[in-house]
C-alpha positions in Angstrom: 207.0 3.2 175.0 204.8 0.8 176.6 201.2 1.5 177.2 199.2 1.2 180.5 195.9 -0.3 179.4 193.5 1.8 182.0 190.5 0.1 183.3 191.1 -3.1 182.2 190.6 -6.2 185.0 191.7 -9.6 184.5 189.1 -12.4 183.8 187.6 -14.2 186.4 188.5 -17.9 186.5 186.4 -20.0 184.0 184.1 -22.1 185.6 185.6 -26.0 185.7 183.4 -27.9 183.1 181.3 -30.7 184.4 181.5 -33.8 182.4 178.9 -34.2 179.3 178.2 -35.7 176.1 177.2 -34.8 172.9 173.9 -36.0 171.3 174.1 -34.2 167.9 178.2 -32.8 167.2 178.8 -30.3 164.5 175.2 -31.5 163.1 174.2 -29.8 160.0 170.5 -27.9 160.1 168.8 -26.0 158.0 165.4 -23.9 158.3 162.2 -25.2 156.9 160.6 -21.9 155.9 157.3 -20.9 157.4 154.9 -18.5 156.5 155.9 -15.8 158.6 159.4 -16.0 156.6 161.5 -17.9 159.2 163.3 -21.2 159.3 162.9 -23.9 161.7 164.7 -26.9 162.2 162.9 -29.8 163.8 165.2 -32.7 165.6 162.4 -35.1 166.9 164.2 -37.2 170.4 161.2 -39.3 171.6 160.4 -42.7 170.6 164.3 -44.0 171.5 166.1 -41.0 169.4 168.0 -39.6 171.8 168.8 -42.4 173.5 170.3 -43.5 170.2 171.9 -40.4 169.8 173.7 -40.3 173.1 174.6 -44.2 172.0 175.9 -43.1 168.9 177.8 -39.6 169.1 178.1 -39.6 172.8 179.6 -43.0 173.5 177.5 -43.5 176.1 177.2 -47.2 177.2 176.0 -47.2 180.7 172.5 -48.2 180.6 171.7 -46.6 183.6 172.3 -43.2 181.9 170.8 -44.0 179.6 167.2 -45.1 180.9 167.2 -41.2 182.5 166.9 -40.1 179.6 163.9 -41.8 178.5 161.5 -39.7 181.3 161.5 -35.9 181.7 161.8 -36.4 186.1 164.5 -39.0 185.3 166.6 -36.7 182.8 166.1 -33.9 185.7 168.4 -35.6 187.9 170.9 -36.5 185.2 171.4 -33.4 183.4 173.0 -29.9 185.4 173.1 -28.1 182.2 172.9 -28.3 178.2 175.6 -26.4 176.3 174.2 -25.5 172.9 176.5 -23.8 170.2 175.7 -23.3 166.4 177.7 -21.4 163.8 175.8 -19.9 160.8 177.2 -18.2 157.7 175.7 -14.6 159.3 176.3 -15.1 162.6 172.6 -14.4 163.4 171.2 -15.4 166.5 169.4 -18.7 166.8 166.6 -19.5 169.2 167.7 -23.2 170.3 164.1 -24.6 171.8 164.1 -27.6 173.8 160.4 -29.1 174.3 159.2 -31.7 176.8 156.3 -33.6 175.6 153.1 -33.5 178.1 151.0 -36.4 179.9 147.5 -34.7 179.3 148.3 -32.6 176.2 151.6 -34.0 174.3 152.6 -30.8 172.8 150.8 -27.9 175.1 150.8 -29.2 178.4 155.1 -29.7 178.8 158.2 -27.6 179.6 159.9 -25.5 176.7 163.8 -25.1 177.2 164.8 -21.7 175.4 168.0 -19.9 175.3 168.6 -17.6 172.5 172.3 -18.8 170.6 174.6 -16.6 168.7 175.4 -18.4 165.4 179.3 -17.6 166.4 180.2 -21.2 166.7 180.6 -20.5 170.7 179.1 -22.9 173.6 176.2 -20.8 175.6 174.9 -22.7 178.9 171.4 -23.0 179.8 171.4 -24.4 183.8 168.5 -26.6 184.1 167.7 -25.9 187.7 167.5 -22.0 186.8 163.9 -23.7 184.7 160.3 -23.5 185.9 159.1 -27.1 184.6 155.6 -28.2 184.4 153.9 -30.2 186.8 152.7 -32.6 183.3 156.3 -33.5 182.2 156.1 -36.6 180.4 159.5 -36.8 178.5 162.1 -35.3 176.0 160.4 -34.9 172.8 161.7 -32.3 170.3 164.6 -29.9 170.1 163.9 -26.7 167.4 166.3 -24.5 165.8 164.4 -21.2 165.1 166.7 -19.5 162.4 165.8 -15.7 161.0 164.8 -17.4 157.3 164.0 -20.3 155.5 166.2 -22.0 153.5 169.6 -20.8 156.0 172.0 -23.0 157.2 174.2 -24.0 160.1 175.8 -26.6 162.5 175.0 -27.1 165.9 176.5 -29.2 168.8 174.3 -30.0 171.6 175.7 -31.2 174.8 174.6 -32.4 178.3 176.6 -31.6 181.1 176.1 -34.1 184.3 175.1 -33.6 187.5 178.0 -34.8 190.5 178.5 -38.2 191.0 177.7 -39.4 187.2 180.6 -40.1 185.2 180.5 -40.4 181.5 183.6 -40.9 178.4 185.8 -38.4 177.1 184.7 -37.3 173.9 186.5 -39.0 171.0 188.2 -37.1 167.6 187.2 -39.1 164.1 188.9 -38.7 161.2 186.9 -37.3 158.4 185.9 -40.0 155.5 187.7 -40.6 152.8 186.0 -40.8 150.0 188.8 -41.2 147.2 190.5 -44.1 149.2 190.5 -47.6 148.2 189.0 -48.4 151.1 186.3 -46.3 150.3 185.7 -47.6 146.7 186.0 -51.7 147.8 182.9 -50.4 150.8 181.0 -49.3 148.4 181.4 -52.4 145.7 180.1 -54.6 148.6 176.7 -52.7 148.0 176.4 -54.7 145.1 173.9 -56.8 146.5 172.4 -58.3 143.3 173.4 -56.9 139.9 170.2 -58.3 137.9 168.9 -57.7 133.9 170.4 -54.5 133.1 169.4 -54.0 129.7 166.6 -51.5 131.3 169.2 -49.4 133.1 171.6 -49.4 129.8 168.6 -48.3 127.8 167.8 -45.5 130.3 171.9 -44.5 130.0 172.3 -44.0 126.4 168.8 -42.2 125.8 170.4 -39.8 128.1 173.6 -39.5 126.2 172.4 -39.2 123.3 170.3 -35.8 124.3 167.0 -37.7 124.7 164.8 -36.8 127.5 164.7 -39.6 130.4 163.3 -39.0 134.1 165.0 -40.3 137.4 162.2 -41.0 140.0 162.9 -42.5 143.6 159.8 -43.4 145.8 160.1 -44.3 149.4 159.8 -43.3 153.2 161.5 -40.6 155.3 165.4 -41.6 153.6 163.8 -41.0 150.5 162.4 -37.8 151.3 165.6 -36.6 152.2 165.6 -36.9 156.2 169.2 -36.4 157.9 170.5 -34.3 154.5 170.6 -30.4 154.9 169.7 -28.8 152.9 167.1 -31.8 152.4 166.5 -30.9 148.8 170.2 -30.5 147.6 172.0 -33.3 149.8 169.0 -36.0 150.0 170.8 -39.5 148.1 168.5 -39.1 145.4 169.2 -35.7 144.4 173.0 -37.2 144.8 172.3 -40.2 142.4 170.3 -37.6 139.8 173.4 -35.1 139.8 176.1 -38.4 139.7 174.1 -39.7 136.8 174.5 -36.3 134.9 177.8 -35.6 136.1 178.8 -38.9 134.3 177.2 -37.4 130.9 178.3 -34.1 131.0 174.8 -32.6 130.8 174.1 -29.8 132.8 171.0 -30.8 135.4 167.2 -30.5 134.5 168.5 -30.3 131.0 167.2 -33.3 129.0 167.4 -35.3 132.7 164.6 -35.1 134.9 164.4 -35.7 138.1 161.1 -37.1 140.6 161.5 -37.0 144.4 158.6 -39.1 146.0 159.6 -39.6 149.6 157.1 -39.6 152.6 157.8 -40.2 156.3 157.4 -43.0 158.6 155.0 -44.6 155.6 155.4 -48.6 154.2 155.1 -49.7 150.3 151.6 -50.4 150.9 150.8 -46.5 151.0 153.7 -46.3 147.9 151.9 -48.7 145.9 148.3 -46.1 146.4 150.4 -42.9 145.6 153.1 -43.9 142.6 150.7 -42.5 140.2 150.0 -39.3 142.1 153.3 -38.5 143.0 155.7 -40.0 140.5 153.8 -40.2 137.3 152.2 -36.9 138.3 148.9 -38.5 137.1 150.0 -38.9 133.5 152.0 -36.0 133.1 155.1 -37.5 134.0 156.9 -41.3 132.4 159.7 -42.1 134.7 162.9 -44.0 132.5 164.4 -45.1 135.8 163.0 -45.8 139.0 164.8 -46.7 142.7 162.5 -48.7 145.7 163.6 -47.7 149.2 161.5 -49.3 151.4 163.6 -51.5 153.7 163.3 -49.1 156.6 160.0 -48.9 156.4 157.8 -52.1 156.0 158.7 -53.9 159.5 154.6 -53.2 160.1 153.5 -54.0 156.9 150.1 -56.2 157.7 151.1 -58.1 154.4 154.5 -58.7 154.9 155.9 -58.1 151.9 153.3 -58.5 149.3 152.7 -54.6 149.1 156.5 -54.5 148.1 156.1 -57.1 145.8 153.1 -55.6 144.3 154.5 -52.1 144.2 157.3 -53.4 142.1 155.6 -55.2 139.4 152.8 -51.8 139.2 156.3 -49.9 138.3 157.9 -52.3 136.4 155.0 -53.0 134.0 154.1 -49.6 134.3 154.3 -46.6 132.0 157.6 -46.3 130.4 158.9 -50.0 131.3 161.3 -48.1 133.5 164.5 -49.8 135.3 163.6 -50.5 138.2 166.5 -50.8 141.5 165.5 -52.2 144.6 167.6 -50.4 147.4 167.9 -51.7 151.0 168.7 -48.9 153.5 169.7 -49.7 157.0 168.9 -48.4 160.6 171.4 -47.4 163.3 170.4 -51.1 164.9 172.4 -52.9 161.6 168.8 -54.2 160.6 166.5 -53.8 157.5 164.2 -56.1 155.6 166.2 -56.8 152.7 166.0 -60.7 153.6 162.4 -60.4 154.0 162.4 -58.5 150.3 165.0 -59.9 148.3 163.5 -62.6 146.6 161.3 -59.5 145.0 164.4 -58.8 143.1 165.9 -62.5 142.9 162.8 -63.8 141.0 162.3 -61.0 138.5 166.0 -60.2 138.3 166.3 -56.3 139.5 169.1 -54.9 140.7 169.4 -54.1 144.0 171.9 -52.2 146.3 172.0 -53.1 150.2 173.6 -50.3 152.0 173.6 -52.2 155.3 176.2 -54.5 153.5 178.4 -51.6 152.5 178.7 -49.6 156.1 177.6 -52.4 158.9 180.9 -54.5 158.2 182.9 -50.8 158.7 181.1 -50.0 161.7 183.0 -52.8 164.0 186.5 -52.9 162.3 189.1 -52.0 165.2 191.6 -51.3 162.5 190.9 -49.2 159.0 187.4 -48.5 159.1 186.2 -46.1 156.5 183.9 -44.9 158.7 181.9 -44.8 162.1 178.3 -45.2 162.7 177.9 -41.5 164.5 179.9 -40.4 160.7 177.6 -42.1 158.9 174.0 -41.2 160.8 172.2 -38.1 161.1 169.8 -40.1 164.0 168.9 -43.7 164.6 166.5 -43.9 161.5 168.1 -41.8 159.1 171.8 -41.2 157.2 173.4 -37.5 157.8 175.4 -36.0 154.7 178.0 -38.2 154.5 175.6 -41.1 154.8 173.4 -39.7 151.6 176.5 -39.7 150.0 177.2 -43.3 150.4 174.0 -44.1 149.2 173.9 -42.6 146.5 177.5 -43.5 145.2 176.2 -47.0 146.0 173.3 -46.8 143.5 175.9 -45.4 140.6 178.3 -48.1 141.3 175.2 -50.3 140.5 174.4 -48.4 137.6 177.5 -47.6 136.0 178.6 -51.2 136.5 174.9 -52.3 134.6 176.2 -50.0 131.8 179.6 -51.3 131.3 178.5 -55.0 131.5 175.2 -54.5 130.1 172.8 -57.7 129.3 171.1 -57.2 125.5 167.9 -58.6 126.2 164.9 -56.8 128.6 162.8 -59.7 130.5 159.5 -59.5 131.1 158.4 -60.3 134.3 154.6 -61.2 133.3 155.3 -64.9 133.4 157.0 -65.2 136.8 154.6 -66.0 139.8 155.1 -63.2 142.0 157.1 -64.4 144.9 155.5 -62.8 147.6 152.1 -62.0 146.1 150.9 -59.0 143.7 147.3 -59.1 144.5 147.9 -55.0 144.8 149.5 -53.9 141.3 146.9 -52.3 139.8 145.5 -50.9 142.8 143.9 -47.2 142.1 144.2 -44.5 144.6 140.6 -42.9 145.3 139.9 -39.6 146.9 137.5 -36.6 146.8 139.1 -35.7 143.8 140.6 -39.0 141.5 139.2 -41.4 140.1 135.6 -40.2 141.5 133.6 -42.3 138.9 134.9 -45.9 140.8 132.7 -45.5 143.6 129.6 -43.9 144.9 130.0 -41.4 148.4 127.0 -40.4 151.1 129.6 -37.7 153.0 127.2 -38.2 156.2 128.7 -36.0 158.3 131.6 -36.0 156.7 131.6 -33.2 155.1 134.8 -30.6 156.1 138.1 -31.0 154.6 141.1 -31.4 156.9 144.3 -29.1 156.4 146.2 -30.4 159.1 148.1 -33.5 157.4 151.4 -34.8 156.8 153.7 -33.0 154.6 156.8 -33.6 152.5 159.3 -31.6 150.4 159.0 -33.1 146.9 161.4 -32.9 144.4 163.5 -30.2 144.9 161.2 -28.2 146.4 162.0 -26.5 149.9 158.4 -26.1 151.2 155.8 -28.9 151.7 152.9 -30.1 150.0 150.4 -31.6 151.9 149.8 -35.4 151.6 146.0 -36.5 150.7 144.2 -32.5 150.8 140.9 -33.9 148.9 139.8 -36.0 152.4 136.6 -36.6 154.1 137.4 -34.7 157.2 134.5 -35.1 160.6 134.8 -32.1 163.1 133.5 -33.3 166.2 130.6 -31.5 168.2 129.4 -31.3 171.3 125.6 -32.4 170.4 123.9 -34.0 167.8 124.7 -37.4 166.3 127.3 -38.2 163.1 126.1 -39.3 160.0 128.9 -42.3 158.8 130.4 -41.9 155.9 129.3 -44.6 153.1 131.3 -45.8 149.9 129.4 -48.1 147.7 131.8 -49.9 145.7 132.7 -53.4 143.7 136.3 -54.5 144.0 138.3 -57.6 145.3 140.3 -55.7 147.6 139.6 -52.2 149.3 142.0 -50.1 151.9 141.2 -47.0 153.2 144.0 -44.3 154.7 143.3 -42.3 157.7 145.0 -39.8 159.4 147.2 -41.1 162.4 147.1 -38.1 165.0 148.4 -37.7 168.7 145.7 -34.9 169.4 143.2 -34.6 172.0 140.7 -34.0 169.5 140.9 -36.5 167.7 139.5 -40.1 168.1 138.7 -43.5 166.6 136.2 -44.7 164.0 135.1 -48.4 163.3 134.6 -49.9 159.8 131.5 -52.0 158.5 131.2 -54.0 155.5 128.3 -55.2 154.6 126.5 -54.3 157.9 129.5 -56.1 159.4 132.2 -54.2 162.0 135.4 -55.5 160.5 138.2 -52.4 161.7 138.4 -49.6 164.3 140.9 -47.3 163.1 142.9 -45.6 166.2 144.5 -42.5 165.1 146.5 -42.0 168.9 148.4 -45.6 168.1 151.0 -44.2 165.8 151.4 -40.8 167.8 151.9 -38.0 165.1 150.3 -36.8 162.3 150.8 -39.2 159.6 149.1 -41.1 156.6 147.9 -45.0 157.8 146.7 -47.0 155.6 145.3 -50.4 156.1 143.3 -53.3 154.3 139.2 -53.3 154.9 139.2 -56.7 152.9 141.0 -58.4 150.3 141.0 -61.7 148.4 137.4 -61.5 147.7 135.1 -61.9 144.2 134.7 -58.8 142.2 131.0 -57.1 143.8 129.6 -54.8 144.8 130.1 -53.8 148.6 128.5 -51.2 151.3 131.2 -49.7 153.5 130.1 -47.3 155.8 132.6 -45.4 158.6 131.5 -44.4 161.9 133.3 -42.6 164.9 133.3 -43.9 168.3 133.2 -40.6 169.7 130.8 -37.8 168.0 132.9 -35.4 169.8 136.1 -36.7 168.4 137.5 -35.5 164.9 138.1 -38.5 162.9 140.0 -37.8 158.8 139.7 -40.2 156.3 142.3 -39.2 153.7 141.1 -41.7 150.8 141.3 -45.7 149.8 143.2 -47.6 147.3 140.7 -49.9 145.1 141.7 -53.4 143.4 139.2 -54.4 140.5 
């Protein structure tokens, strides 16, 4: 008997899709908890990012598209409508946020796109000219996934549809990367870059096997800290290298091998070289066996070019625990890194050092057989998704397994060589409101608050952030009155001072005097984000005894001096 299905009308005709492009495609996220319980993940687009993006996993080479992307008015007339779908092991419903970045006020004063996103993996469409924009549109700047707790996890695809008369490519299928392949294996033995003394890293191995405890420590920028792997505590390369490394010894992990995360964003060796005590030996509690340099990314604006590299290197090296040291050269979506400008770091005290950019740039522009593509291998233009984690870290054990299986039977010392690039900085101390306060003498002035707003990373394994330099000198601006500098009496060859970069209104500059003598004015609106700066007051001087004092431009302006790094 058939059935007569009452009530039931027949779908109206889907709407034709417009042509689009993807900017982030099946992209993993995961929420950063918060204090009110939730996730969020942030997926910053400004400074070139999406423009990458749309490069890179939209195929997009028209340059005409892509300069409208780079303005907010520009994208306007691009753009009909962004189609937004993200699947999540509960289904839950996602709020996808969309925020232009203001003229006046950079994060208040622009347009937020919302449209609330079932996690069912479906494509929901939020029509642009539906939006009420801002009159202080500046440009694109960060897209948020608000997910119901930390710590969840999903995939997103975010694609803009065009507006008539722009025409853009057909989306292309990739096939997934094979790891077991040959292919595979003979991209990643082109990592090899140098394979150095490896008596350290042979040590380090069979301490390890034989039940001894040994700690696995990585210090570096944003790659480091994880940025690109989600969950960015379990998939980061260095939690990959730490779990390889066991995996090879049967051990279970955290069992007699530790593991030290010291990543921080968007920060150069010279601001590695001021932490490594703090955040990889833990101030004494902590004697890493093994310890990988990733700074390749990171040290294009280096004022010394090198020498904070070289310097950092030799304060590990010759540091607590003569630890193995391997010097690892990540790349950028661009094919570039500074491993030429680095290198002879390693080449001089024989370290062994892995070059990504040798593995995966070659693969990126076969036409035939390619293990991989750049939009496989990249979560955004600066930093590796996943799969890109992955191949860094199975680069560093090639390195290390191949050390243990043709190990030398002699450490070096390095004491001897003349540092290649310069090491005026190894025993540099960091100095705050809190260590090392007998090296220096402090008139606060009017320095007197501490700020909380700073820079903050997940260390270790840890989900949540710690915030980077908390025991700072921190000058609230007022409306009246004048501000007292800030004045550090100290003797010392070489002195930098950290500040905090910012891209608020509130904040402003402060100039630097040595002696009586202006010799800096630190701009915190330069680098555009909240973020740890450091920079060199002097160097290369006799050990005496100096008067620094610190002074803002603007009494009105806040102005956050985070600490300095002293050279005796």
């Amino acid at each position: 008997m058939n059935e007569v299905l009452k009530g039931a009308k027949a779908p109206k005709d889907p709407t034709k899709k417009r042509p689009g492009f993807c900017i982030m495609k099946n992209k993993s996220i995961c929420g950063s908890p918060q204090k009110d319980g939730s996730g969020i993940q942030f997926i910053y687009e400004n400074d070139g990012r999406m423009l990458d993006a749309a490069k890179l996993v939209g195929n997009i080479t028209d340059e005409s598209i892509i300069n409208m992307l780079k303005k907010t008015d520009s994208f306007k007339k691009l753009v009909h409508s962004i189609g937004v779908s993200v699947e999540t092991d509960d289904r839950e419903e996602v709020l996808f946020a969309f925020q232009m970045y203001g003229k006046k006020d950079v994060y208040g004063s622009g347009t937020t796109l919302k449209m609330q996103v079932p996690g069912d993996g479906m494509e929901y469409i939020l029509e642009l000219d539906s939006v009420d924009w801002s009159d202080d549109d500046n440009e694109p700047g960060q897209i948020r996934f608000e997910l119901k707790k930390g710590g969840d996890l999903g995939k997103a695809t975010v694609r803009f549809y065009v507006r008539d008369g722009f025409s853009v490519p057909k989306e292309e299928e990739e096939n997934p990367v094979d790891f077991s392949s040959i292919s595979y294996k003979e991209m990643i033995s082109n990592s090899l870059m140098h394979m150095g003394n490896t008596a350290r890293i042979n040590r380090v191995y069979q301490r390890a096997k034989e039940g001894k405890d040994v700690t696995l420590a990585f210090i570096g920028g944003s790659i480091t800290q994880g940025a690109g792997a989600i969950p960015i505590n379990k998939e980061c390369y260095a939690r990959k290298i730490f779990e390889g490394f066991c995996d090879s010894l049967n051990v279970s992990y955290d069992s007699n091998v530790h593991y030290v995360k010291a990543g921080v964003g968007g920060t150069p060796s010279e601001l590695g070289m001021l932490r490594y005590e703090r955040d990889v030996l833990k101030n004494g509690k902590v004697t890493p066996d093994l310890v990988v340099i990733e700074f390749a990314v990171n040290d294009e604006g280096d004022e010394t070019h090198g020498e904070c590299f070289d310097s950092l290197t030799r304060k590990i090296y010759n540091g607590p625990g003569n630890p193995a040291v391997i010097l690892l050269y990540s790349v950028f979506s661009d094919d570039n890194n500074l491993q030429d400008r680095l290198s002879p770091v390693g080449l001089a005290y024989d370290i062994p050092m892995v070059s990504v950019k040798d593995a995966v740039v070659p693969e990126f522009y076969k036409k035939d057989g390619r293990v991989l593509s750049k939009n496989q291998y990249f979560y955004d233009r600066y930093h590796p998704n996943n799969t890109g984690h992955r191949i860094m870290a199975d680069c560093v054990l090639n390195l290390i397994f191949e050390a243990v299986r043709n190990s030398d039977s002699l450490e070096k010392s390095i004491n001897g060589i003349t540092p290649p690039i310069g090491g005026e900085f190894e025993n540099v101390i960091l100095f705050d409101k809190k260590d090392h306060t007998d090296l220096a003498v402090v008139e606060q002035g009017s320095f007197t608050d501490t700020d909380t707003v700073l820079q903050s990373v997940e260390q270790d394994m840890n989900l949540t952030q710690t915030p980077m330099f908390p025991y700072n000198w921190y000058y609230k601006g007022k409306e009246s009155g004048e501000c007292e500098p800030f004045k550090l009496d100290v003797e010392a060859t070489a002195l930098l001072i950290i500040f905090k970069d910012s891209c608020e209104n509130a904040d402003g500059s402060a100039s630097v005097f040595v002696d009586g003598a202006k010799v800096l004015t630190l701009d915190p609106k330069i680098v555009g984000w909240t973020h740890c700066n450091p920079t060199i007051i002097f160097r290369n001087s006799e050990l005496k005894k100096r008067h620094i004092e610190v002074k803002v431009d603007d009494p009105t302006k806040n102005f956050t001096i985070l600490g300095f790094g002293i050279c005796k």
